[in-house]
C-alpha positions in Angstrom: 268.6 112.9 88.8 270.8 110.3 87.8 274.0 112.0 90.0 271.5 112.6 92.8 271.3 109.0 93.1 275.2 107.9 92.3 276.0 110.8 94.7 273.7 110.0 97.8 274.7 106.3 97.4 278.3 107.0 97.4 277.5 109.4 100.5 275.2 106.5 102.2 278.4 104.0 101.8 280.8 106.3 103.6 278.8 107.2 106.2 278.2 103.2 106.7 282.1 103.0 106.5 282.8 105.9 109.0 279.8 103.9 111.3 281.7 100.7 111.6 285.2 102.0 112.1 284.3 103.7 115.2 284.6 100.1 117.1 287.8 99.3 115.0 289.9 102.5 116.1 288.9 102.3 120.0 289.9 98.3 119.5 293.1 99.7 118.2 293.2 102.9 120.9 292.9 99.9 123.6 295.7 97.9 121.8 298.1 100.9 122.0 297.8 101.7 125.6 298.8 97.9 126.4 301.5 98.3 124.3 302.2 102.1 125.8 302.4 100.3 128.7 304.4 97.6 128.2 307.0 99.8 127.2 306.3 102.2 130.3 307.6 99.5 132.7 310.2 98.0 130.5 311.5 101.6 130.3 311.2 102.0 134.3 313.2 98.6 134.3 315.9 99.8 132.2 315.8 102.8 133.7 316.6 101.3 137.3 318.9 98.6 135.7 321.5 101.7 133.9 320.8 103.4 137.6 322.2 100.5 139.4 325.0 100.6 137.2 325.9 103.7 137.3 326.0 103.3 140.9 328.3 100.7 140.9 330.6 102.4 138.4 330.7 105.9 140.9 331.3 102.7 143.6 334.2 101.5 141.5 335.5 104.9 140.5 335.7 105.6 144.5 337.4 103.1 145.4 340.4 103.8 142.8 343.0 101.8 141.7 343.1 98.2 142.9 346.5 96.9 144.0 348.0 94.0 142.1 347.8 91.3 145.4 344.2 91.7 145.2 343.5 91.0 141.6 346.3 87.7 141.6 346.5 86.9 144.9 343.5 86.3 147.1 343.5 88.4 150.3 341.0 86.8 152.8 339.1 83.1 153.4 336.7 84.2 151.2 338.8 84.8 148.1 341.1 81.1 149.3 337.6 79.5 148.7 336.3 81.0 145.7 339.9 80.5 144.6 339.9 76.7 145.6 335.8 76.0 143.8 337.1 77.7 140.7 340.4 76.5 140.1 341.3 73.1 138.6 342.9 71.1 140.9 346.9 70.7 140.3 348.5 67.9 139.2 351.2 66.2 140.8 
């Protein structure tokens, strides 16, 4: 009768155990679709961020070789003023 007893008590303590992890796991469930989420939109972020470059590389590739007056010398206003904010002045 003895076992009976050890038995049903080890029985009644896993059944108490398997009772209060029910809340526990849907706590945790809940837990991993924010994080499932999370990484949902950083994933569309770095998807459209590697999209944009690879646009601008096929951009680049397109426009082919780049002469050597536009990478030393500037070509328009726009470059004589970039040129002139970023440069340090000359001295005399």
């Amino acid at each position: 009768m003895t076992d009976l007893t050890t038995r049903r008590a080890q029985l009644e303590q896993i059944k108490e155990d398997l009772s209060s992890a029910q809340p526990a796991i849907k706590d945790e469930m809940a837990r991993l679709r924010a994080v499932r989420d999370v990484c949902r939109g950083v994933g569309e972020r770095f998807g459209a961020i590697v999209g944009a470059g690879d646009e601008r590389l096929a951009w680049l590739e397109a426009r082919g070789e780049v002469s050597v007056d536009e990478v030393v010398c500037s070509t328009t206003i726009v470059y004589n003023q970039c040129a002139r904010l970023s440069a340090p002045p000359r001295l005399s």
